[in-house]
LOVOTI-750657 format. One record per residue: residue number from 1; x, y, z of N, C-alpha, C, CB in turn. Coordinates in steps of 0.02 Angstrom, whole numbers, padded with zeros to 5 digits. Glycine has a CB too. Example, Ala and Ser with C-alpha at 12.3 -4.5 7.8 and 13.67 -1.06 7.14 Angstrom:
1,00660,-00284,00390,00615,-00225,00390,00660,-00165,00390,00565,-00224,00452;
2,00642,-00112,00354,00684,-00053,00357,00645,00002,00394,00704,-00030,00286;
! end
This chain:
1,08020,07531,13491,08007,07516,13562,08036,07572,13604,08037,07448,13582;
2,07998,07601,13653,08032,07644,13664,08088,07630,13747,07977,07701,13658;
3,08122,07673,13741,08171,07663,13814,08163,07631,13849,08179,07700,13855;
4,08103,07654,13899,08071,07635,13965,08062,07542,13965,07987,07682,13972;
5,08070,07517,13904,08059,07483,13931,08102,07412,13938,08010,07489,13916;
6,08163,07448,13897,08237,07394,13909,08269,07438,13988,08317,07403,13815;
7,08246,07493,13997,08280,07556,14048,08216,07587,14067,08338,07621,14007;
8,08197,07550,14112,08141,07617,14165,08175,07676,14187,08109,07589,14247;
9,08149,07712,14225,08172,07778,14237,08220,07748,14338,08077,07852,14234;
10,08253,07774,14329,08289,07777,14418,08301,07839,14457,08365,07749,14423;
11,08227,07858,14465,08248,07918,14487,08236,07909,14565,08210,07979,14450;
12,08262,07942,14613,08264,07921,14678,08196,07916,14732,08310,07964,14702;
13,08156,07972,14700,08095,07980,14746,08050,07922,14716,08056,08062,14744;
14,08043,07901,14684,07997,07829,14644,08027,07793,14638,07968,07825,14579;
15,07998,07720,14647,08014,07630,14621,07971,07631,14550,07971,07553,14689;
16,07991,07606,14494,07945,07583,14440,07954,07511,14426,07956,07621,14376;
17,07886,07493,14395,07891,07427,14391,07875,07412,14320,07847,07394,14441;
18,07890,07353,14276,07864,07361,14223,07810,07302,14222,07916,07365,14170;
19,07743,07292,14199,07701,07245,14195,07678,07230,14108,07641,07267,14244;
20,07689,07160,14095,07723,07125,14041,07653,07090,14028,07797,07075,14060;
21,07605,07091,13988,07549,07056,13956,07536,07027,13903,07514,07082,13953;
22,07522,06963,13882,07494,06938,13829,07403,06929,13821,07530,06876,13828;
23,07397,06934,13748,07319,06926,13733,07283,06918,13668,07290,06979,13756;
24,07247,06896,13637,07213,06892,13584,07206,06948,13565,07162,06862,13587;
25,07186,06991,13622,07160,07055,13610,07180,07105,13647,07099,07055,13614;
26,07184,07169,13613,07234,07210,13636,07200,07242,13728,07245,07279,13564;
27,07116,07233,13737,07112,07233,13791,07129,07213,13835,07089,07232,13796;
28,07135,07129,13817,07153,07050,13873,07228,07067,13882,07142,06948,13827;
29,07266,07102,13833,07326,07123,13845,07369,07189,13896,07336,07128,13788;
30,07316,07204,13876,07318,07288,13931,07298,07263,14001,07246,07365,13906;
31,07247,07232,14000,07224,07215,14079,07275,07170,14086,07144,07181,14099;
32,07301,07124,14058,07381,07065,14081,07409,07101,14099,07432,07020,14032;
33,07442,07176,14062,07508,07209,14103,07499,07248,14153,07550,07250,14066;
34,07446,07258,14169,07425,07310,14218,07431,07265,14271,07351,07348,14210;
35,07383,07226,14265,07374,07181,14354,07454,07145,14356,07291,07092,14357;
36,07506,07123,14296,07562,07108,14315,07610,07167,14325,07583,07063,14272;
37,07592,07223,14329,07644,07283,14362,07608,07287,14431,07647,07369,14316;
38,07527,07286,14449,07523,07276,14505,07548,07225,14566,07481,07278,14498;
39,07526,07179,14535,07566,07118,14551,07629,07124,14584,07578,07084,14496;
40,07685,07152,14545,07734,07165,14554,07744,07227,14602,07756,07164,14499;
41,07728,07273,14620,07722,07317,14672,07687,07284,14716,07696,07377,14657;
42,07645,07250,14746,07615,07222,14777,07676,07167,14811,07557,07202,14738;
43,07687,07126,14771,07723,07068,14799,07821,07115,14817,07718,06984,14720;
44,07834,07176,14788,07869,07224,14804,07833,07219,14884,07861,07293,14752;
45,07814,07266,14904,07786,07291,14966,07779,07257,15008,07737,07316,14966;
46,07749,07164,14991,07739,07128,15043,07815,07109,15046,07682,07071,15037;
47,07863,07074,15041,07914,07065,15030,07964,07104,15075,07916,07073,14971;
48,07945,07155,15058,08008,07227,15113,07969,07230,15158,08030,07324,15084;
49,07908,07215,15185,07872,07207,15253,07869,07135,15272,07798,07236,15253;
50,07867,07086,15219,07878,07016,15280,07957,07017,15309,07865,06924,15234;
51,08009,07035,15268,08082,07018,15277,08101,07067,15356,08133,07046,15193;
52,08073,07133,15359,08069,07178,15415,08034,07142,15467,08035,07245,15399;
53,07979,07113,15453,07937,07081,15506,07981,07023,15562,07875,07039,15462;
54,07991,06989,15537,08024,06956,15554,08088,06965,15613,08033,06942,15505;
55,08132,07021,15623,08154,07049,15674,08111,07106,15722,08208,07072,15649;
56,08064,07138,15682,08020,07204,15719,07969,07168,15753,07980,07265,15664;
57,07941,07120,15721,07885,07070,15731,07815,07147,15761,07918,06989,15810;
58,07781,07201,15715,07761,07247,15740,07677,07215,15712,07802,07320,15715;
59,07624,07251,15741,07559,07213,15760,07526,07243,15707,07522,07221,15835;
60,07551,07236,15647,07507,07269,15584,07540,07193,15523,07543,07384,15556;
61,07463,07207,15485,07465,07151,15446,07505,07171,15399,07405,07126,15423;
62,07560,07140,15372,07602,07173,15336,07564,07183,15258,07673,07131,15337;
63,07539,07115,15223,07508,07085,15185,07445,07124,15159,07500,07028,15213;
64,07407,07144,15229,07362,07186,15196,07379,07260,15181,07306,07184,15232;
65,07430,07282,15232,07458,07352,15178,07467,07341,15120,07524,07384,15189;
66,07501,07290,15102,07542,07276,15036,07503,07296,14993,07564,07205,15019;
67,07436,07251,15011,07379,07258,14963,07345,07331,14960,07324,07205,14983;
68,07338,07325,15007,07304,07432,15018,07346,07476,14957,07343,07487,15129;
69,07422,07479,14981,07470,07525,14943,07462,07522,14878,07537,07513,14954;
70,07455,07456,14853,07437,07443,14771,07370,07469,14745,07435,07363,14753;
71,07339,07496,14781,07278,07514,14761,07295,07598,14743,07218,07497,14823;
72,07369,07601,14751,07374,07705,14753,07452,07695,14679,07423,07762,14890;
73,07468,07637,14664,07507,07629,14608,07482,07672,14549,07509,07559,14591;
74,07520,07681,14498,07508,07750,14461,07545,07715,14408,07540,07832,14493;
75,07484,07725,14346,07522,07692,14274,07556,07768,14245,07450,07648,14202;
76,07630,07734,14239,07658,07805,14192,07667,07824,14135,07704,07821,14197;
77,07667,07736,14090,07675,07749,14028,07635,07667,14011,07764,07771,14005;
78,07623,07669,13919,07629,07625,13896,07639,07582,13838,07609,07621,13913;
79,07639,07543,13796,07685,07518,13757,07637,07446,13736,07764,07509,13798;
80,07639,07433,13655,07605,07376,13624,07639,07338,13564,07541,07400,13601;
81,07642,07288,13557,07673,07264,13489,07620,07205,13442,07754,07221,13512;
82,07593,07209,13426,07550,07156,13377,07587,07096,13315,07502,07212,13328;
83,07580,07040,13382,07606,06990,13316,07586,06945,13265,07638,06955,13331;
84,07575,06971,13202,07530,06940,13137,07521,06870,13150,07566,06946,13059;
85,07581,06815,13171,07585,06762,13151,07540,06746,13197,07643,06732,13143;
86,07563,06745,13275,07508,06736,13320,07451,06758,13349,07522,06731,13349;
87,07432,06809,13297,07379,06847,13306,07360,06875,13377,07331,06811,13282;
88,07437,06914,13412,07413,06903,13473,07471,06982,13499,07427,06807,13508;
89,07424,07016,13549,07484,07086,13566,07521,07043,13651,07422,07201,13590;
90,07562,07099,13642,07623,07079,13704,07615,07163,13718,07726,07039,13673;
91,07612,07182,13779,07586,07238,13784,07621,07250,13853,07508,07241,13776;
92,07647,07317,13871,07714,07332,13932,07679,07407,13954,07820,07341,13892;
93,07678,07397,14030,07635,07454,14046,07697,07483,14109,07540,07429,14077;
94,07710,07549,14113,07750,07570,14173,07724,07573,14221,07778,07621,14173;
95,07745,07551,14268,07694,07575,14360,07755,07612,14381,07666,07491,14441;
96,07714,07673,14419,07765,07672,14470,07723,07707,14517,07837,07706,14453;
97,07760,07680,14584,07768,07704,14663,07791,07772,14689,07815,07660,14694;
98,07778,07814,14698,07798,07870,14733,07813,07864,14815,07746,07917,14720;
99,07887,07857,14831,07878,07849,14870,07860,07910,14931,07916,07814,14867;
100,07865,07978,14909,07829,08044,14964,07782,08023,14977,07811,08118,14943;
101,07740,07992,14919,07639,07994,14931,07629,07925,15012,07574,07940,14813;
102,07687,07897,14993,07664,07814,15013,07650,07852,15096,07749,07726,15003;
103,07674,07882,15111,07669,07895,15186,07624,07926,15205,07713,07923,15213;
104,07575,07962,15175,07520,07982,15185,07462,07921,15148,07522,08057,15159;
105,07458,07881,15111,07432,07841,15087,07429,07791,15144,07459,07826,15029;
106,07492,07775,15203,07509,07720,15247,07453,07768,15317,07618,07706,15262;
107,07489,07831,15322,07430,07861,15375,07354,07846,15348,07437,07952,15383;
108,07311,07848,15318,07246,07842,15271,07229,07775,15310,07258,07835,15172;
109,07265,07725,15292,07265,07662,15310,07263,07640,15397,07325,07639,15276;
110,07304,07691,15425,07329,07677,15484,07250,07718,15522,07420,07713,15500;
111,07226,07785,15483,07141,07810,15537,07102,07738,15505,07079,07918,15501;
112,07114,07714,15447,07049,07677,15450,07053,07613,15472,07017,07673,15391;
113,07104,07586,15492,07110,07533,15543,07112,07539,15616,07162,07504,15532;
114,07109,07605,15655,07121,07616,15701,07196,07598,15737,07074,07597,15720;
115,07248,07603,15679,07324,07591,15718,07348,07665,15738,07391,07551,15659;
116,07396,07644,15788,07424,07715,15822,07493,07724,15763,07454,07704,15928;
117,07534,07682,15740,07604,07698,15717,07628,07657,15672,07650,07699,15767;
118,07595,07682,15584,07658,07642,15534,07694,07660,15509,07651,07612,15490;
119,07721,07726,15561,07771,07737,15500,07829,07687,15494,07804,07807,15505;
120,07870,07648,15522,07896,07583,15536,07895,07573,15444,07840,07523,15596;
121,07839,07563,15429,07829,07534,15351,07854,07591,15316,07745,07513,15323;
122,07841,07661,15323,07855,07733,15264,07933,07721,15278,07817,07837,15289;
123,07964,07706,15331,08054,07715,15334,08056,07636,15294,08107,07722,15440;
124,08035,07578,15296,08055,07534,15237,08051,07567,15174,08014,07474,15233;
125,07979,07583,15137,07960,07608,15080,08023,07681,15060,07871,07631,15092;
126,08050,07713,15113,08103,07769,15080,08164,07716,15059,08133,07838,15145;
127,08174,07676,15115,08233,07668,15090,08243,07593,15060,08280,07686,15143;
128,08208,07575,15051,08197,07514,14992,08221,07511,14922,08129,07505,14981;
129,08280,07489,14885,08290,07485,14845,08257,07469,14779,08319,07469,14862;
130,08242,07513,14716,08189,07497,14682,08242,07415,14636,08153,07581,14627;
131,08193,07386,14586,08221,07334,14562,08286,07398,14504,08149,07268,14519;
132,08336,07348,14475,08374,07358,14430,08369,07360,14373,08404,07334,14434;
133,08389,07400,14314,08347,07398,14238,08365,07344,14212,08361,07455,14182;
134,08446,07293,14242,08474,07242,14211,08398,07200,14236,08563,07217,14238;
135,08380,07185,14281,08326,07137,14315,08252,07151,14265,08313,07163,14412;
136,08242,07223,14261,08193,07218,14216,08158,07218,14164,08181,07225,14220;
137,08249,07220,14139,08241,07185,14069,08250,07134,14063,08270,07202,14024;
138,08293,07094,14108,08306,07044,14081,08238,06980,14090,08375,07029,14109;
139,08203,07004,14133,08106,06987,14154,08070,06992,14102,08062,07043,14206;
140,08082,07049,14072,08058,07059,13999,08073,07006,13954,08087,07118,13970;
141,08126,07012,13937,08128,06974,13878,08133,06880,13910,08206,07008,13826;
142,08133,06847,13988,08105,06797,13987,08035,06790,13997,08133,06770,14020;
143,08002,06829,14005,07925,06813,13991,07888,06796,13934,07893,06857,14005;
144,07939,06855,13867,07902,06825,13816,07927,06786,13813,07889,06846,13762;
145,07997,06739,13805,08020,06682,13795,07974,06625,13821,08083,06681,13822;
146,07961,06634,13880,07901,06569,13922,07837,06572,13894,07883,06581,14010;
147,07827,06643,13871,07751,06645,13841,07736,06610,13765,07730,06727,13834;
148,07797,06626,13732,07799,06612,13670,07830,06524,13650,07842,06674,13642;
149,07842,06515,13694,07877,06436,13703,07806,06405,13734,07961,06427,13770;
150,07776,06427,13774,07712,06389,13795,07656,06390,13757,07690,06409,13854;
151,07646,06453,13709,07576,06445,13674,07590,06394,13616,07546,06521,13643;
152,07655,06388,13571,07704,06338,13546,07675,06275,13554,07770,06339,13580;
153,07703,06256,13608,07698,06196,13661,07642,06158,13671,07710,06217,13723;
154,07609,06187,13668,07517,06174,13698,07478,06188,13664,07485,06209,13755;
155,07408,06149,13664,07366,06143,13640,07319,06224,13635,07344,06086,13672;
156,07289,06266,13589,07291,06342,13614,07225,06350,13666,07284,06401,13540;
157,07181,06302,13682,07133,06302,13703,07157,06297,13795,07091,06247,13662;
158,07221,06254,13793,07241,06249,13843,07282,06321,13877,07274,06192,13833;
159,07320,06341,13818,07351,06396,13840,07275,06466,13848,07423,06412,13774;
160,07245,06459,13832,07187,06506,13826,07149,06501,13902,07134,06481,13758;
161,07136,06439,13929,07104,06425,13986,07173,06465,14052,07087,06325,13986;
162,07226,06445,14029,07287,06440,14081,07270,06534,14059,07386,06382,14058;
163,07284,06572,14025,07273,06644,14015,07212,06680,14063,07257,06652,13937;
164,07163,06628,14037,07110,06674,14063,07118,06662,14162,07019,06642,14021;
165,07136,06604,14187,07160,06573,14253,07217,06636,14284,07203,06485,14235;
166,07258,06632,14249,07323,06695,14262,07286,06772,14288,07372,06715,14170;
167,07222,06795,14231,07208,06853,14241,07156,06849,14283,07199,06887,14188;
168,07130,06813,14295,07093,06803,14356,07109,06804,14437,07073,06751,14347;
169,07173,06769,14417,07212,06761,14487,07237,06846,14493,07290,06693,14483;
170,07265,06863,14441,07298,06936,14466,07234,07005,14480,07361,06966,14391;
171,07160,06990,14469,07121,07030,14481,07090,07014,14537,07087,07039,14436;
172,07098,06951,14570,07091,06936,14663,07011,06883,14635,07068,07045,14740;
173,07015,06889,14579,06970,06805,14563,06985,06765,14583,06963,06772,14507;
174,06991,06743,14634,07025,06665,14659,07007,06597,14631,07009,06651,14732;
175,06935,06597,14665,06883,06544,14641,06887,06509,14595,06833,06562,14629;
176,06865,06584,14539,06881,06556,14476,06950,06578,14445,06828,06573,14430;
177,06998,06576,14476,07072,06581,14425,07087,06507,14468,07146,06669,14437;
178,07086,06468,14517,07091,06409,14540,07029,06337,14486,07070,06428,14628;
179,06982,06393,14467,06938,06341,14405,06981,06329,14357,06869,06372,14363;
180,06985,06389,14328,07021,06374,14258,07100,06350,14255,07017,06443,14216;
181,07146,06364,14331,07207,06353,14307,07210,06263,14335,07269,06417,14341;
182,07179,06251,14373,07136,06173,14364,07143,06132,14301,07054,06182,14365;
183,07070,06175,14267,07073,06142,14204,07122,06128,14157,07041,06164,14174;
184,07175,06184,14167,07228,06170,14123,07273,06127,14149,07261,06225,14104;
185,07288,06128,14194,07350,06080,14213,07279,06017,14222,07414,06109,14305;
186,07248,05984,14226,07210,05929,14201,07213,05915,14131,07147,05936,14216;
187,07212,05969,14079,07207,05956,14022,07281,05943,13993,07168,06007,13992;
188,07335,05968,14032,07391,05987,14012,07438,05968,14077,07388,06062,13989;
189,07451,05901,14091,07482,05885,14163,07549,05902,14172,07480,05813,14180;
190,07599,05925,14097,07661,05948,14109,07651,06007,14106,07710,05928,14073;
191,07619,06055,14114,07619,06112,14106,07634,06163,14146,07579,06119,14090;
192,07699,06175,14166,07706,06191,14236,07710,06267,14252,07768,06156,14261;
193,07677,06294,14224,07670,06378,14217,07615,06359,14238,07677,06430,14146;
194,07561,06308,14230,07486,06317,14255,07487,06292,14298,07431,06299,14223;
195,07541,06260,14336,07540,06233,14407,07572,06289,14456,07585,06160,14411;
196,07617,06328,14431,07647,06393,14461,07601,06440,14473,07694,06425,14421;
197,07548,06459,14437,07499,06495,14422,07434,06475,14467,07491,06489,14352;
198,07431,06413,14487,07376,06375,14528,07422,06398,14589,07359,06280,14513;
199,07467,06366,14605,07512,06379,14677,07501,06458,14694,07607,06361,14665;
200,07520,06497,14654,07512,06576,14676,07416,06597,14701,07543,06631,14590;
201,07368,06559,14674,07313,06562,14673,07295,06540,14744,07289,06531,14620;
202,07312,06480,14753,07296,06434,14836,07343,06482,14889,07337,06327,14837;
203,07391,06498,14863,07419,06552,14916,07392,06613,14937,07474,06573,14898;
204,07343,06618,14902,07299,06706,14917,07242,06670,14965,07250,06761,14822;
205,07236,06587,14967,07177,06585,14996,07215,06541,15060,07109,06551,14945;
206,07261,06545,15081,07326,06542,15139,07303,06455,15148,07316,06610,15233;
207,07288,06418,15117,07275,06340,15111,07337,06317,15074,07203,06318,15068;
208,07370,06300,15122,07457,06297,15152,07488,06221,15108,07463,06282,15269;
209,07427,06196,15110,07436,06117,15111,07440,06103,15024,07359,06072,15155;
210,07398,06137,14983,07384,06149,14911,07411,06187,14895,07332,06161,14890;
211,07429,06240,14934,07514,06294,14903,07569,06236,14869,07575,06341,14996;
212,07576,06192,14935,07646,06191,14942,07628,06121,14877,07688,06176,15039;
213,07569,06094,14892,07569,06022,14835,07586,06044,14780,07499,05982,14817;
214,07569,06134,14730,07551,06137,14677,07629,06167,14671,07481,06171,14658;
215,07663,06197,14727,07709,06212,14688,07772,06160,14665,07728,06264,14718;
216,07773,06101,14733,07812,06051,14717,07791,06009,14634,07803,06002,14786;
217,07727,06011,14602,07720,06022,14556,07743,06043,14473,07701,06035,14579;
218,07740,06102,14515,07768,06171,14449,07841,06144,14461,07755,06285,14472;
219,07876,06136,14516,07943,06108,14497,07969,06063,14478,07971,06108,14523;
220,07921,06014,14478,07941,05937,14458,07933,05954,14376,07878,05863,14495;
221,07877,05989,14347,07884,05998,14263,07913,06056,14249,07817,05999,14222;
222,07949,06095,14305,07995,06152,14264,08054,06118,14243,08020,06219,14309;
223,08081,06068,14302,08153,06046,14275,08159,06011,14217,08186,06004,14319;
224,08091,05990,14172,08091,05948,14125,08089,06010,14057,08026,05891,14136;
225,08094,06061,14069,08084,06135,14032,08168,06136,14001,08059,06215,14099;
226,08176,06162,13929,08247,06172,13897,08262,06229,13936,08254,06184,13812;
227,08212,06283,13936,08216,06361,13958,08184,06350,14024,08173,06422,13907;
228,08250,06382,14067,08222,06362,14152,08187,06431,14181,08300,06338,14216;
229,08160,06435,14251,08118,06477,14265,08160,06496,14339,08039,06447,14262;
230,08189,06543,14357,08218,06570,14418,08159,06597,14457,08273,06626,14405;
231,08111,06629,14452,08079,06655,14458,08016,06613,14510,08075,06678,14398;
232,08009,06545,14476,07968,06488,14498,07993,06488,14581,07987,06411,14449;
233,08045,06470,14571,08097,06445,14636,08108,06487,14694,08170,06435,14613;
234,08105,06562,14672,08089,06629,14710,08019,06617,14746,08084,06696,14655;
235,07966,06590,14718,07924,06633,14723,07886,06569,14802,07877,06653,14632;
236,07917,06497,14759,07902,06434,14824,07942,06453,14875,07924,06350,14808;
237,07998,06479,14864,08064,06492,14927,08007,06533,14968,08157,06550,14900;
238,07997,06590,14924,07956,06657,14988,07910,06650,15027,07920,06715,14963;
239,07850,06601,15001,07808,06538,15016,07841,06493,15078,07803,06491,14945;
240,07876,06469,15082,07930,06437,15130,07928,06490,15172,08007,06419,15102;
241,07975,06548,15150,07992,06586,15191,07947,06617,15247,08015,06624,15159;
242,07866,06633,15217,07835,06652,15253,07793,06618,15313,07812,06678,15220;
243,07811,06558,15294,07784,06493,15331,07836,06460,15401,07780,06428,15266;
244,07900,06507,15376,07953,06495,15434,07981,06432,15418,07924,06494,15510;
245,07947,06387,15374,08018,06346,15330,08063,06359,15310,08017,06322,15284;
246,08101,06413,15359,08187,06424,15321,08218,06388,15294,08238,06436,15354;
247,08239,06324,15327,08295,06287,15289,08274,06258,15240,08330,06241,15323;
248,08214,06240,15218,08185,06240,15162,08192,06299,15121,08127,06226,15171;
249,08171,06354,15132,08171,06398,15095,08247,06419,15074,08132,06444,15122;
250,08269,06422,15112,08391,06435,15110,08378,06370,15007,08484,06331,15254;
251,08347,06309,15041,08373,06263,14965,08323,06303,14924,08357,06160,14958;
252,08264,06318,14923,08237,06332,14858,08273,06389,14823,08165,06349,14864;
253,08288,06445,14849,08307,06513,14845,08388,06492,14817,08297,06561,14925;
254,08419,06451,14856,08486,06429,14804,08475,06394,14740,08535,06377,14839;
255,08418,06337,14722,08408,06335,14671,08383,06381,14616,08388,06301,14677;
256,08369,06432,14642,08340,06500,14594,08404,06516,14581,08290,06571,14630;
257,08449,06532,14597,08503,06555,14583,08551,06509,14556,08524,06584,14632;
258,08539,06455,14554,08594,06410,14508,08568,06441,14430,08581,06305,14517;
259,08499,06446,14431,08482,06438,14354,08495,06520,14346,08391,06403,14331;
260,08493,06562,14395,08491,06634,14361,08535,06693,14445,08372,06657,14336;
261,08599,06663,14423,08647,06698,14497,08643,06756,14508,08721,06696,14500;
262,08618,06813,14449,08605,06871,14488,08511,06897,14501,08652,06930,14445;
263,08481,06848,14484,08406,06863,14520,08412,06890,14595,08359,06789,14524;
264,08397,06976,14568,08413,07009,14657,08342,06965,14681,08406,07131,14675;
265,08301,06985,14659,08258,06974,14726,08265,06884,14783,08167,06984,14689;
266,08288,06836,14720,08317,06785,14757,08383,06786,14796,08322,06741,14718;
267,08414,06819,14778,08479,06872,14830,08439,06892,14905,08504,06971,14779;
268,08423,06917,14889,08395,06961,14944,08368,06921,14998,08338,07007,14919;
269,08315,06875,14964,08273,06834,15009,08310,06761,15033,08204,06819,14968;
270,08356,06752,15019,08423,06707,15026,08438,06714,15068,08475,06709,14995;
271,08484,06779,15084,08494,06825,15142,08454,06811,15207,08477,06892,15120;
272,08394,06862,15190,08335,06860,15246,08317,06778,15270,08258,06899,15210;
273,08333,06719,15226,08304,06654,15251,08375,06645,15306,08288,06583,15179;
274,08449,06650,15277,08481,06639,15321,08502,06667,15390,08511,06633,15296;
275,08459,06732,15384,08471,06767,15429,08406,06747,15484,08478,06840,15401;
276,08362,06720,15472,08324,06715,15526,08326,06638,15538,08255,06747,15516;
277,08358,06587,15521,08396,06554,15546,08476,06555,15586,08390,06529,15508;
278,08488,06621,15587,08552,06640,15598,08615,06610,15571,08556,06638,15655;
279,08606,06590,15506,08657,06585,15455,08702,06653,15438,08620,06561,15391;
! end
């Protein structure tokens, strides 16, 4: 296995991200880690522009930069392992962000929307802290743990529907990643990776009401989980957060951190909830 991927690189002018895939097939696996390193720069970007927003309050959609910028992400490396028993690869792809380019990538954005001034966003993107190698490894090795405990767990037809639902959702399939991750949590009512996975889906289509049902959901069958999910609890808090349910969001974001106390990004967004409640 090589370095990069217990230790990405930290070098100052770039953020890297690592994106973590499962698949039957070594394609379904490559496209899993790719759209989950996008993913992850993406929900990076929106993140350091909603938490800024919030005191700047400036007249650019933060959300759709987010999305724009991920379209200029850059695979740097990548990495496969094939496992006999489960006939199935786990496959780790490097992204990374440059952050020199991002500011001419943010101007691009700014003629074709007709805005006068983002750079506001290029002084976040310099000085934005990339994630930690302790954080992305230690992401690493709980993903396969959840992946490999859930295909286990479940019926494989179920975990197969909930797969194909996941990669749908991370390629901006909504429609149908809301079909299939449906079907699974119908077929599979404790299944609370496919209710986490539905919640992140209804959230791209800003239907507030089915966010918030599916994620109260995913939490009611995570706590029934041996192996807990920090990550889950992050992701409803930010959800909260962006909805201006702070004091809601202050409890979710502390429960992320009971199960996992140094999850920066639940650090961080902890912070930002108490701070715009003026905690």
């Amino acid at each position: 296995m090589p370095s990069w991927v217990n230790n990405p690189p930290q070098e100052k002018d770039k953020i890297y991200f690592i994106g973590i895939g499962y698949g039957q097939s070594l394609k379904a696996a490559e496209a899993s880690a790719t759209s989950d390193g996008r993913e992850q720069a993406q929900d990076f970007f929106a993140q350091a522009f909603g938490q800024a927003r919030q005191t700047e309050q400036p007249a650019v959609d933060s959300k759709a930069i987010a999305a724009f910028l991920t379209n200029y992400v850059q695979a740097a490396n990548k990495y496969f392992i094939y496992n006999p028993e489960e006939k199935a690869y786990t496959y780790y792809a490097l992204i990374r962000v440059d952050r020199a380019l991002t500011e001419d990538y943010l101007n691009v954005y700014a003629a074709q929307e007709g805005l006068a001034d983002v750079k506001p966003y290029s002084d976040i993107i310099q000085n934005a802290p990339g994630l930690s190698n302790d954080y992305l490894s230690r992401r690493r090795v709980k993903y396969e743990e959840l992946a490999n405990k859930a295909q286990k767990g479940i019926p494989q037809e179920v975990f197969a529907e909930f797969e194909r639902g996941r990669q749908l959702r991370k390629t901006g399939q909504i429609a149908g990643a809301i079909k299939s991750l449906t079907a699974a949590t119908e077929k599979q009512p404790d299944f609370y990776l496919a209710w986490y996975n539905l919640a992140l889906a209804y959230m791209a289509t800003n239907d507030h009401g089915k966010t918030d049902a599916a994620f109260k959901k995913a939490v009611e069958y995570e706590q029934l989980q041996s192996l807990r999910d920090a990550s889950l609890y992050n992701s409803y808090g930010w959800f909260l957060y962006l909805n201006k349910r702070y004091d809601e969001a202050v409890k979710i974001f502390e429960r992320a951190l009971v199960i996992d106390p140094n999850h920066p990004k639940a650090k961080n967004n902890l912070e930002a909830a108490k701070k715009a409640i003026g905690g």
